[in-house]
N, C-alpha and C positions, 0 to 999 in steps of 0.2 A: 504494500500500500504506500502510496505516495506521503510525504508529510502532512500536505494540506488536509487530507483525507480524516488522520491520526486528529487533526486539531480539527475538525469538524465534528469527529465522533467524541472527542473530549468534551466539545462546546455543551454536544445534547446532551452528556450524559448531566454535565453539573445542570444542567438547566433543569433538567428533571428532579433532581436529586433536591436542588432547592427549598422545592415551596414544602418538601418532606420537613426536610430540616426546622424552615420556618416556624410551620403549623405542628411541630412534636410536643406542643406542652408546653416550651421553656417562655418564661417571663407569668405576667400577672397574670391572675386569677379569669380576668374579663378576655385573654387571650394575648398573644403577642402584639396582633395589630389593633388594640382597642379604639385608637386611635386619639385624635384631639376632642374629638367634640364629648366625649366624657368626662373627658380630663376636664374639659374648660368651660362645662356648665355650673358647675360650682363654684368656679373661680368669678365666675359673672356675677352671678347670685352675690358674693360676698360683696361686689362694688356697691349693689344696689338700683342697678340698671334696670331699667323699664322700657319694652321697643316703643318705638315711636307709631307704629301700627301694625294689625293685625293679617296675615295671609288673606288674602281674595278667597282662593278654595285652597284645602288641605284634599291630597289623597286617600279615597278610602281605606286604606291598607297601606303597610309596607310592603307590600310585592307590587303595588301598582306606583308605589313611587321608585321602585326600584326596575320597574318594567320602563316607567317614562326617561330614567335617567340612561336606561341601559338604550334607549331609541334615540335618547338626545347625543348620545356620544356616537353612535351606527351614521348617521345622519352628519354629524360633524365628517366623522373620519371620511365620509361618501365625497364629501365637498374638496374635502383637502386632496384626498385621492384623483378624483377628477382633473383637479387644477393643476396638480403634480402629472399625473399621466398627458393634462391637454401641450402644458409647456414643452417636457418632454419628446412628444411627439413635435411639435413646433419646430424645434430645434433639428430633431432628424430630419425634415422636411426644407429644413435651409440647407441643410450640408448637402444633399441630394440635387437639388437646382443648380 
């Protein structure tokens, strides 16, 4: 096998092996990736902060707002995709002429 090959099957294997590692347990209680906004609801709380207004609508669920986040990003990445693939192409099309 060539080297490139060796450092391609390396690449997969840690990339697999990763989110094992991650997700085994280690760190808090709440999980490794608890993240901020647990941390940092409390901490708000202590300033004494009030929002200045309330959501328009809330999602019924959290699978439905985690369904509209998971469409809001599909829809991003579509855009960016597109725009990278149209220049892209642009570009091969000058060399060509």
């Amino acid at each position: 096998m060539e080297k490139k090959h060796i450092l391609m099957l390396l690449a997969v294997a840690v990339i697999a092996v990763t989110p094992l590692v991650l997700y085994s347990g280690l760190g808090e209680d709440e999980g490794y990736f608890a993240g901020a906004d647990s941390n940092a609801g409390p901490v708000i709380e202590e300033t004494g902060y009030q929002p200045w207004f309330e959501p328009i609508w809330e999602p019924p669920s959290g699978e439905i707002e985690s369904l509209l986040f998971a469409l809001q990003a599909a829809i991003g990445a579509f855009i960016i995709g597109y725009f990278l693939g149209y220049y892209k192409n642009k570009k091969r099309k000058d060399y060509q002429e």
